[in-house]
C-alpha positions as CSV (number, residue, x, y, z in Angstrom):
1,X,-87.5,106.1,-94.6
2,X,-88.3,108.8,-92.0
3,X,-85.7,111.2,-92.5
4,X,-86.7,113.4,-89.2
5,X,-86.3,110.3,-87.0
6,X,-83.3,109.5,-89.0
7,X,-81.2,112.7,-89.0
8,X,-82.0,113.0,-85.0
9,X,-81.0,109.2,-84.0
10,X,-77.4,110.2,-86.0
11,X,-77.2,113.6,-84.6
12,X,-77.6,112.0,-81.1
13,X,-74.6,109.7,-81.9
14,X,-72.1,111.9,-83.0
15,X,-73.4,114.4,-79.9
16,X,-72.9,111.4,-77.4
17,X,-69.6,109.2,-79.1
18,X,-67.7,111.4,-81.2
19,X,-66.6,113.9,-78.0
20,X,-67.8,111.7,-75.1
21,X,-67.6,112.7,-71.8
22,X,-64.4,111.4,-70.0
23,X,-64.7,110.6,-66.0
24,X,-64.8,114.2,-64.0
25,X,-65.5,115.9,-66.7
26,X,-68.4,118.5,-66.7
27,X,-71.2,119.1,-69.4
28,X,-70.1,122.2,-70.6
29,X,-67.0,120.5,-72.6
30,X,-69.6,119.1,-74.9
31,X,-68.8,120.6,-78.3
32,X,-71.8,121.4,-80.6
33,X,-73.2,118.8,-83.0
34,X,-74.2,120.0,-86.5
35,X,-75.8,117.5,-88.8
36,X,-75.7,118.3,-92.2
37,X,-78.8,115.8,-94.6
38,X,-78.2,116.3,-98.1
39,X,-80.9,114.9,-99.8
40,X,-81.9,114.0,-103.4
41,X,-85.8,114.0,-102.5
42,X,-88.6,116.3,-101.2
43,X,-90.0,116.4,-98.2
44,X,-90.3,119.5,-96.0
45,X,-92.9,121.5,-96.6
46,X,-91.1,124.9,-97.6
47,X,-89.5,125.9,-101.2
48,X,-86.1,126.9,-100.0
49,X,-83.6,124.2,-101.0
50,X,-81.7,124.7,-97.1
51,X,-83.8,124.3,-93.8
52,X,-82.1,124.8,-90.2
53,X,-83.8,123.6,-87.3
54,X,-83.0,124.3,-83.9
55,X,-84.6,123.4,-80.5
56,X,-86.6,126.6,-79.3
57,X,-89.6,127.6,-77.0
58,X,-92.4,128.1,-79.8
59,X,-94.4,130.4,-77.5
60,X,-91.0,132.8,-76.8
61,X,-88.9,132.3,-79.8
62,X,-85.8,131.2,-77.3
63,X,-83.4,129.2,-78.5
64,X,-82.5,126.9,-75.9
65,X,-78.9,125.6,-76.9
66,X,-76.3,126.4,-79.7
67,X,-75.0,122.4,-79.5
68,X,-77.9,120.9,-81.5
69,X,-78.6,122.2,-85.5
70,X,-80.3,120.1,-88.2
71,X,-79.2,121.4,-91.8
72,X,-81.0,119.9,-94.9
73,X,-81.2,120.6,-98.4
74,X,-82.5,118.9,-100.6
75,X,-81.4,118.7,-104.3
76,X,-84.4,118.7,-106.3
77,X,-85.4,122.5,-105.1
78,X,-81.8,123.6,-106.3
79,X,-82.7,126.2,-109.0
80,X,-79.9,126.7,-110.9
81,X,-78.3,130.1,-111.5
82,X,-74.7,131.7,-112.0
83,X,-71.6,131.1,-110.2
84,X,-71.1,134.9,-109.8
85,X,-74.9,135.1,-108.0
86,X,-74.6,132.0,-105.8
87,X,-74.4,132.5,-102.1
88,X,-72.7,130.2,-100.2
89,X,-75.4,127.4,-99.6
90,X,-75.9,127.6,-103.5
91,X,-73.0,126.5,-104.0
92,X,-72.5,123.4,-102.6
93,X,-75.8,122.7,-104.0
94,X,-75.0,123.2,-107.1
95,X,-72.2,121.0,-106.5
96,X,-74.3,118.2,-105.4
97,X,-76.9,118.8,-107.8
98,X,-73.7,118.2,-110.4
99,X,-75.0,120.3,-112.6
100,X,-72.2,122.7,-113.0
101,X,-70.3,122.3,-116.7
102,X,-66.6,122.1,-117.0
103,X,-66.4,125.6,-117.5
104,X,-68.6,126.3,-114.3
105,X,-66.7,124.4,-112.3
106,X,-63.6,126.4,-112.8
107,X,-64.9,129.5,-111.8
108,X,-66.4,127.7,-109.0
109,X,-62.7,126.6,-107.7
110,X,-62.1,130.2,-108.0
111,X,-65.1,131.7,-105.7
112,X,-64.9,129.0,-103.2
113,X,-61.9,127.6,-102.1
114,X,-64.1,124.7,-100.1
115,X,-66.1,123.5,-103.3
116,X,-63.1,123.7,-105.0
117,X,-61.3,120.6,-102.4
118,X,-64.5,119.1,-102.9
119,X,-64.5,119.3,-106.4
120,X,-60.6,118.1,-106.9
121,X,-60.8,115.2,-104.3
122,X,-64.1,114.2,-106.5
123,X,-62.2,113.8,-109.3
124,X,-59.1,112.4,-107.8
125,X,-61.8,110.0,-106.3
126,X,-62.9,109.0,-109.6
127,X,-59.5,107.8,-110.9
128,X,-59.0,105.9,-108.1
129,X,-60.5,102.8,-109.8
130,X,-61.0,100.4,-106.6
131,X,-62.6,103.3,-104.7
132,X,-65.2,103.9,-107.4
133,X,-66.0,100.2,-107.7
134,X,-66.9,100.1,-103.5
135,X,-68.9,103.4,-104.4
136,X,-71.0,101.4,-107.3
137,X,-71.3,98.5,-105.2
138,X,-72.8,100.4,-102.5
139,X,-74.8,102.4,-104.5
140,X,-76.3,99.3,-106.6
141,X,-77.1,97.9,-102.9
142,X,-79.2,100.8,-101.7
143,X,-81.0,100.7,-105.4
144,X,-81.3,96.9,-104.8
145,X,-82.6,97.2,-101.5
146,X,-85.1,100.4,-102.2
147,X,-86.2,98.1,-105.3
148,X,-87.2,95.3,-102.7
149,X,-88.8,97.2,-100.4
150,X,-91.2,99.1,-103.1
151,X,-91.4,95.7,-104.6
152,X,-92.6,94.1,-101.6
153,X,-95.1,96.3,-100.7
154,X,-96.3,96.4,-104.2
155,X,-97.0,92.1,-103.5
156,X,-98.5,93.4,-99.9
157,X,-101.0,95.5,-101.4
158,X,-102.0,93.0,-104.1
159,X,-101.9,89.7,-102.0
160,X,-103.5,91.4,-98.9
161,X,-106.7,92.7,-101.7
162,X,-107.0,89.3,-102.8
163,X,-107.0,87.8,-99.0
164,X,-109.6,90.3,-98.2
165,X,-111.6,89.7,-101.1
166,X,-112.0,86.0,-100.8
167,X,-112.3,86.5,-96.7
168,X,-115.3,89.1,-97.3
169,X,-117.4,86.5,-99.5
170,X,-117.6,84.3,-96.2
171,X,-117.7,87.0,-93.8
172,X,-118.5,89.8,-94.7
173,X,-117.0,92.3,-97.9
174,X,-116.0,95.2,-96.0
175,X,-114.5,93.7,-92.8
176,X,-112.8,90.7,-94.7
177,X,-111.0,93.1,-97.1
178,X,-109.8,95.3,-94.5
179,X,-108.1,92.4,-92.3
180,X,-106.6,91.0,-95.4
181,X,-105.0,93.9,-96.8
182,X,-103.8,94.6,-93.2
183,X,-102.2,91.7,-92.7
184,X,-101.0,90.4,-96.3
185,X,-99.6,94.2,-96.3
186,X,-97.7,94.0,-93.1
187,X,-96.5,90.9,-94.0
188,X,-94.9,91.7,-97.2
189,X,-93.3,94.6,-95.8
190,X,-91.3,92.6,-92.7
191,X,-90.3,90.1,-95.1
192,X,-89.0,92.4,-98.1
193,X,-87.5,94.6,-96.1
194,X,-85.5,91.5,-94.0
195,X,-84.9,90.1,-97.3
196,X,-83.4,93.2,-98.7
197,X,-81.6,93.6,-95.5
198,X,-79.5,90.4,-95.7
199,X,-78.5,90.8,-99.3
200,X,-77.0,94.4,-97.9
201,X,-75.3,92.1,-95.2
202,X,-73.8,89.7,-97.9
203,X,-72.1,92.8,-99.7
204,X,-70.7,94.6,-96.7
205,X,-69.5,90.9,-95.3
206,X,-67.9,90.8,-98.7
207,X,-66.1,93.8,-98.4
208,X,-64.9,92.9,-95.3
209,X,-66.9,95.7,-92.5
210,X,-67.0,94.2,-89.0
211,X,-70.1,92.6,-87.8
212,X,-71.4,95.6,-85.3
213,X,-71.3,97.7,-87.9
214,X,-73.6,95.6,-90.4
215,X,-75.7,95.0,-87.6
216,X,-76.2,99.3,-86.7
217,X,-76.9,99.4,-90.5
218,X,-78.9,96.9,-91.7
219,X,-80.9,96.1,-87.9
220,X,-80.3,92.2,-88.2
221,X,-79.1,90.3,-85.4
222,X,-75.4,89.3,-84.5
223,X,-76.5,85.9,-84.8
224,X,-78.1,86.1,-88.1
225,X,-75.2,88.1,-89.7
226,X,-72.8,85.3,-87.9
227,X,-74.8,82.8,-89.7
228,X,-74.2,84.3,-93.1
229,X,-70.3,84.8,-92.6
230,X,-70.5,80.9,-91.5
231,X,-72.2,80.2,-94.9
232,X,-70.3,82.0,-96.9
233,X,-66.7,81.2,-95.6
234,X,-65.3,83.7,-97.9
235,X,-66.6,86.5,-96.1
């Protein structure tokens, strides 16, 4: 996935688009960017839940420029405690952990006026019966496509062992096994991840999004999401 890479190519987009720079104008009306990554996986090395980063001089400590922060916290490293001994940050992870009973969650409305919108316009947002079924759909197409990508590589792994296995009788073990798992591996991947890629297209060309947007999302061509629309006149 490569959240890093990730959270920067979107931070760069809201710094660039979202308050662009209009003709004569000068730098300095650039607002701040702040991108906020909440995360239900591990990866950054420390044990606090929230992370900042900020672009500094490592050899001075200097921060260079208040415009660019990189928030993250990630779920899993919640540990859950009170309401009454939750600092702020704790409690919009213990929102998003959704761990917080009915009884927590009032006293939650009552600490923090922000959870508390978040909390209400959840719950308005579940009775909203359309909304929720464009959530589940959109959530069973990530599932689907994570599925086919771990799937994929899974076939990769076994179909590139087998390559090199029958390669490395004729031309050597250790070389032969090396190119095949290489290549079948490679191969598996580009394919399950383009496959899993148009079935994403097909559900967001169901529901109607415009064709740049599928294309920023799921990196497929114009011309190859054109293609499906064509096919599926519905769309």
């Amino acid at each position: 996935m490569n959240m890093e890479k990730r959270s920067l190519f979107y931070w760069a987009h809201m710094y660039l688009h979202f308050d662009a720079l209009r003709i004569g104008a000068e730098y300095g009306t650039l607002k701040p960017a702040i991108a906020i990554n909440i995360v239900r996986f591990c990866f950054l090395p420390q044990e606090d839940p929230h992370s900042r980063y900020v672009i500094f001089n490592p050899e001075t400590g200097h921060q260079l420029s208040d415009d660019m922060e990189l928030h993250f916290l990630e779920i899993p490293k919640y540990r859950k405690k009170t309401v009454a001994k939750m600092n702020r940050i704790e409690r919009w992870l213990a929102y998003f952990a959704d761990t917080l009973s009915e009884h927590e969650k009032e006293e939650m409305k009552m600490a923090a006026p922000a959870v508390s919108e978040a909390i209400q316009a959840t719950e308005t947002f579940l009775m909203d019966e359309a909304a929720y079924q464009n959530y589940l759909a959109r959530e069973s197409a990530i599932w689907d496509y994570n599925t086919d990508v771990r799937e994929n590589r899974r076939r990769a792994r076994e179909e590139g062992h087998a390559e090199g296995l029958i390669e490395g009788r004729a031309e050597g073990r250790a070389e032969g096994r090396a190119e095949g798992r290489a290549e079948g591996h490679a191969k598996g991947l580009i394919e399950g991840e383009h496959h899993a890629a148009l079935r994403i297209a097909r559900m967001m060309l169901a529901a109607h999004k415009n064709v740049a947007e599928i294309e920023q999302l799921c990196g497929l061509s114009r011309d190859e999401i054109l293609a499906l629309q064509k096919n599926n006149p519905s769309m």
